[in-house]
N, C-alpha and C positions, 0 to 999 in steps of 0.2 A: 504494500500500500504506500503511494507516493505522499510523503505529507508536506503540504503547500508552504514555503517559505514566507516569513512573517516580512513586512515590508522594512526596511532597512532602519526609519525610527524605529520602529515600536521593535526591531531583532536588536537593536543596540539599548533598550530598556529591559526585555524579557531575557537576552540570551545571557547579555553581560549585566547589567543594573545600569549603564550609563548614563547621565543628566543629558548627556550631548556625543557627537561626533568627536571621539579622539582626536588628536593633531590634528585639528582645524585652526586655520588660520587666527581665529578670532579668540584662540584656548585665553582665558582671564590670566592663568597665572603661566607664565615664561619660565623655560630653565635656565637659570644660571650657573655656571661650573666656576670652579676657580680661576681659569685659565682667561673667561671672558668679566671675572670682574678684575684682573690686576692689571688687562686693557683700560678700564674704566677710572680705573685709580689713576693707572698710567698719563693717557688722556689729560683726565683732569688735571697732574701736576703739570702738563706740558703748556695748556692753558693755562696756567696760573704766570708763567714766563714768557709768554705771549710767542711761543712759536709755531712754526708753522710745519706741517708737515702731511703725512700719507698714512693712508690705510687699506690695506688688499688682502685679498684670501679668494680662494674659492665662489662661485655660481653657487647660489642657495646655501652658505656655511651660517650665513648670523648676522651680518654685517651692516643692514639697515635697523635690524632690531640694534644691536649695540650702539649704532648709533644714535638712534633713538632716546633709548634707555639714559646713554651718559650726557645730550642734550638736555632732558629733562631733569638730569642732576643737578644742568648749572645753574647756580642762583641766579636769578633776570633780575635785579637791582646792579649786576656786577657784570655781564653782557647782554648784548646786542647780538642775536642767533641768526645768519642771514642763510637761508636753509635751500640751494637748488637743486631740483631733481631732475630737472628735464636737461637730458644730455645732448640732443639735437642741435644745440643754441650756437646759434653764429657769434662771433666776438660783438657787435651788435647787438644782438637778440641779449647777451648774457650782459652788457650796459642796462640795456632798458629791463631786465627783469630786476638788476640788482637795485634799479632805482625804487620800480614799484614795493618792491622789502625794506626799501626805506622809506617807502611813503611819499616817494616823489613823483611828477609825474614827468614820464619817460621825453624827452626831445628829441628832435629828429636827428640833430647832428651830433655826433660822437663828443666832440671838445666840448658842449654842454650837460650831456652826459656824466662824465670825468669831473668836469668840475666839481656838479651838483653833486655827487658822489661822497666829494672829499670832505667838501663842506656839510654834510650829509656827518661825515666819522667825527668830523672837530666839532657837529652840535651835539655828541652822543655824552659829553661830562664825560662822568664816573666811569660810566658803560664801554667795554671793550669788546669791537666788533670780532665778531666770530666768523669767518664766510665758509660754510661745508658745500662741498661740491661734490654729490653721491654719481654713481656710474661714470664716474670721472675719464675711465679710459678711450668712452666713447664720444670726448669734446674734443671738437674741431682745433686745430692748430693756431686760428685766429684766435677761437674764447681763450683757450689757456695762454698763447700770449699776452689777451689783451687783462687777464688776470696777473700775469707775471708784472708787465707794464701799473696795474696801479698799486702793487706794490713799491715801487721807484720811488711814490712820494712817501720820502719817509721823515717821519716826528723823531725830532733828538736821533736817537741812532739805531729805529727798531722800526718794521712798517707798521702804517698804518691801521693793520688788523691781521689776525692769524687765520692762516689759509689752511682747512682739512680737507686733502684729497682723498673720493673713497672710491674705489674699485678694483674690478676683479685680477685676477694673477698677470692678465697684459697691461695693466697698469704701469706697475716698477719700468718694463721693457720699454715702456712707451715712451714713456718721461727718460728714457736713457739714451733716447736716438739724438742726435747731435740737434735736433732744432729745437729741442724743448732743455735742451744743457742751461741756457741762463737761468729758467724755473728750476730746474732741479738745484740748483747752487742756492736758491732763496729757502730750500726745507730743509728745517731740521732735525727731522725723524723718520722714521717708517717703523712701520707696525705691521704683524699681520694677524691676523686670525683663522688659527688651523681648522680642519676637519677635527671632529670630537673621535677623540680615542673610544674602543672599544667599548671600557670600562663607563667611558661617559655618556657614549651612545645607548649603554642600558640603562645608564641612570636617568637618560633622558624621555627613554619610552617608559620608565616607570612613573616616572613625572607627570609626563601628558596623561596617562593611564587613568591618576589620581585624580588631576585636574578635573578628568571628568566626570567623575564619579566612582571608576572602577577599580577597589580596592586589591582584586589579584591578575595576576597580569594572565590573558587568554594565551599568549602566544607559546607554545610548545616547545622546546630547548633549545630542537634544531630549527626550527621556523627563525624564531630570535637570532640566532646564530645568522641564517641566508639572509636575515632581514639587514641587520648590521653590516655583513660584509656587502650586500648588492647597495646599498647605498653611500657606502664611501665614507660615513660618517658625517654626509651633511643632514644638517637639520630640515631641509626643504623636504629631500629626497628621501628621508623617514618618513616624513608626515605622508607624501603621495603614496609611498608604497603600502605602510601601515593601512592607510584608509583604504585603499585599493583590496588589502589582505584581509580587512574586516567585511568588506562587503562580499566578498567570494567565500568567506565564511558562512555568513547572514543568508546568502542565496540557498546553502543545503543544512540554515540551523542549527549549524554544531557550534557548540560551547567552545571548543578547543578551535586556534587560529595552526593549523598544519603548516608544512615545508609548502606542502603543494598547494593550500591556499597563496602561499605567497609569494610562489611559483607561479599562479595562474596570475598575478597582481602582478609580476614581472614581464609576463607577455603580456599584459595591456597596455605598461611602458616600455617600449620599445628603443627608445633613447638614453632610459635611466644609464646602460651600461656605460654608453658614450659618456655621459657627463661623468659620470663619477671613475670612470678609468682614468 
């Protein structure tokens, strides 16, 4: 007798107890390991001395959540967060967005631009401009010069604000090709952020597990095992696979999350391998 699979909420109340969807985007509470708060500490000392620098790792390891996280750390009486995401930006486009973060409005021609900018940093007081630039490796060679360039106006003997580059592993490479040399001579750090070890990749699925409500973890010795190594130990590439593994569980009701649930969650992702090799 075939017995009819419960639909995916109500398999993730009935088969496991869950509140919600496992590693879902939206999980309330985040894992943090030690490795990603001595980034955070890090970070923050490095702002505290106003320099400027880089941060890379891995496609899907953490690295806008950290950002995030340690943004929100810093007291707003003491900077000014000018926060861009859109990497598309022509050296133009990234004048006029940085104006609108100041609350300016954008002019047509660059040398008004610049100006209002600067004048824009010397009305900030106390406040210490912060400019992060996430998927950093995918800006045009105009924005990151015309980045480098306003830096050159510099106060006493430090620029105008600290510059955080963030992206992925071609990042470092990028900034080392000979036309981006005078930028790279203006940072004073680099950072990165590994893939999570073994050890932390289960601490991490026990994490989300909880987050949701699921106080013993479904998955099987060796399913955890292929789960861990087929994702490299990025945090993205758990949550897809997990979710993936839970739901191919859910379809045939079993309690237990198998190898070959998570096998069958593997050929759904078909790319997973690429990314994480």
């Amino acid at each position: 007798m075939n017995v009819e699979a419960p639909s995916l909420s109500i398999a993730l109340k009935t088969l496991w107890g869950a509140a919600e969807m496992p590693f879902a985007a939206d999980c309330p509470q985040a894992y943090r390991h030690g490795g990603f708060d001595e980034l955070t500490r890090r970070l923050s000392q490095l702002c505290e001395i106003a320099a400027s620098g880089l941060l890379h790792g891995p496609n899907g390891v953490g690295k806008s959540y950290l950002c995030g996280a340690f943004l929100q750390s810093l007291p707003e009486k003491r900077y000014k967060i000018l926060c861009l995401a859109h990497s598309s930006l022509t050296g133009s486009d990234l004048l006029r967005a940085l104006c609108r973060q100041l609350g300016l409005d954008p002019q047509m021609r660059r040398s008004d631009n610049v100006t209002a900018i600067h004048a824009a940093f010397g009305q900030l007081g106390s406040r210490w401009p912060l400019l992060v630039l996430e998927e950093a490796q995918n800006l045009s060679a105009s924005a990151l010069e015309e980045v480098r360039l306003l830096t050159c106006a510099r106060t006493d003997t430090r620029a105008p604000f600290s510059l955080l580059l963030i992206g992925d592993d071609s990042l470092l490479p990028r900034l080392q090709m000979g036309i981006h040399r005078a930028l790279l001579s203006r940072l004073g750090f680099c950072l990165s952020l590994p893939p999570l070890d073994p050890a932390q990749a289960r601490d991490y699925i026990t994490a989300r597990l909880r987050a949701a409500g699921l106080r013993a973890n479904p998955f099987e010795d060796n399913a955890l095992e292929l789960l861990i190594q087929a994702s490299g130990g990025l945090p993205r590439a758990i949550n897809h696979l997990a979710q993936r593994s839970l739901e191919a569980a859910a379809a045939l009701a079993s309690t237990s999350i198998t190898a070959s649930h998570v096998q069958n969650a593997l050929d759904r992702l078909p790319w997973l391998t690429a990314l994480t090799g």
